[in-house]
N, C-alpha and C positions, 0 to 999 in steps of 0.2 A: 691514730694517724702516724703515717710514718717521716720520721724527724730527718730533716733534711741540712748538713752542716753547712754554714756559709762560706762560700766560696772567695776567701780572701787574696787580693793579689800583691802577694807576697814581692815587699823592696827586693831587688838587686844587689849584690853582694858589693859591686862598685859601686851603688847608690844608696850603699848602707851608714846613717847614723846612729848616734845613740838619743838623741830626740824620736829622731823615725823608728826605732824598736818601738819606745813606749807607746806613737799615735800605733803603732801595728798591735802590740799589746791591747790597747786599747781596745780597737777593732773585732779582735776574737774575744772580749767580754763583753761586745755591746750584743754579739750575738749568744751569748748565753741564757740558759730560762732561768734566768732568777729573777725574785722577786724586788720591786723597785724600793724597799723599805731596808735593801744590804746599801751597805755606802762601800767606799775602796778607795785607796791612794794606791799611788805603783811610785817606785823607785828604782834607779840606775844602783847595781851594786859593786859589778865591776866587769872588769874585761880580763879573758884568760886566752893566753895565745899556746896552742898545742902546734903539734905537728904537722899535723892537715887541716885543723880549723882552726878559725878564732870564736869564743865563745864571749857572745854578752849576755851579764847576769842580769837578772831585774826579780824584783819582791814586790807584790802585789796585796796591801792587807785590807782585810773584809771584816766589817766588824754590822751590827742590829741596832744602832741603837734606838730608844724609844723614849716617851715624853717621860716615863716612870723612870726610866734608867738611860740619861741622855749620856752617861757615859757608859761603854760598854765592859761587860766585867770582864770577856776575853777578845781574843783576836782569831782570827784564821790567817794563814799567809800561804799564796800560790807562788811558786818561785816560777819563772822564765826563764827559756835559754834560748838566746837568739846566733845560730851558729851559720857563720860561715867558712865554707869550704876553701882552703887554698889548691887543691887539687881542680875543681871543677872551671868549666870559664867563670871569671866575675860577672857576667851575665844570667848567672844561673840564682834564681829565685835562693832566699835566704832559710834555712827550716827555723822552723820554732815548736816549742817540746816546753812540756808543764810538768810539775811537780807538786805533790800537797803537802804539807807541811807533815811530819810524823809519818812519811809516806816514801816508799821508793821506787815505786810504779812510775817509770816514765811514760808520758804521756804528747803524742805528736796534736798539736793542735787543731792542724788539719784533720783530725782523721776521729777525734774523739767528742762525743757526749755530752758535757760538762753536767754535773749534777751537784743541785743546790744544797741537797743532803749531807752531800762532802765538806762545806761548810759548817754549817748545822751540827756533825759529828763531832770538828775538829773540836769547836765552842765548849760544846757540853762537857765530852772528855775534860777538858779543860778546866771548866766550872765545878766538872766532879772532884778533879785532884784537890782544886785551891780547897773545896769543901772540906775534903780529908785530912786536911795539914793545921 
């Protein structure tokens, strides 16, 4: 079946907070396929003001954990960048853009996938090093 991305409507750059990023963060995770046994906190991390935008950070971490191992032995973390434009009107829909953690592939929210595996990958990586050391 062909996967269809949720059509989120995106705060206003004048009606942008840093609570409303997270419910909007929020929002493009509840439309994601992953399994309901991931847990996740999100966090504000900070605000950066460029030239033509302002950018809010936020960190999203996803951890498994299970009755055997109610603590998890690693973490994943999706960064967010909730940017608005000083060039465009403040009317203009606000973007937001993912990143994976050990990852540089920017990724527009709107417009991408999300896969559970990405998660899954980051862990194990993870769980391999600690093995190693």
């Amino acid at each position: 079946s062909e996967y269809v991305i949720k059509n989120i409507q995106w705060t206003t750059g004048n009606n942008f907070t840093v609570e409303r990023g997270l419910q909007q963060i929020e929002e493009v995770i509840s439309a994601w396929e992953i399994h309901e046994s991931w847990l996740h906190w999100s966090e504000f991390l900070q605000e950066e003001d460029l030239k033509d935008t302002k950018r809010y950070h936020y960190r999203v971490c996803w951890s498994m954990p299970t009755r055997q191992k109610p603590i998890p032995r690693a973490t994943a973390n999706v960064y967010f960048v909730i940017e608005i434009s000083k060039i465009k009107p403040a009317t203009s829909p606000v973007e937001v853009f993912f990143t994976l953690e050990c990852s540089k592939l920017i990724h527009r929210a709107d417009q991408c996938r999300f896969r559970e595996k990405w998660l899954k990958d980051i862990i194990e990586n993870k769980i391999i090093l600690m093995e190693r050391h």
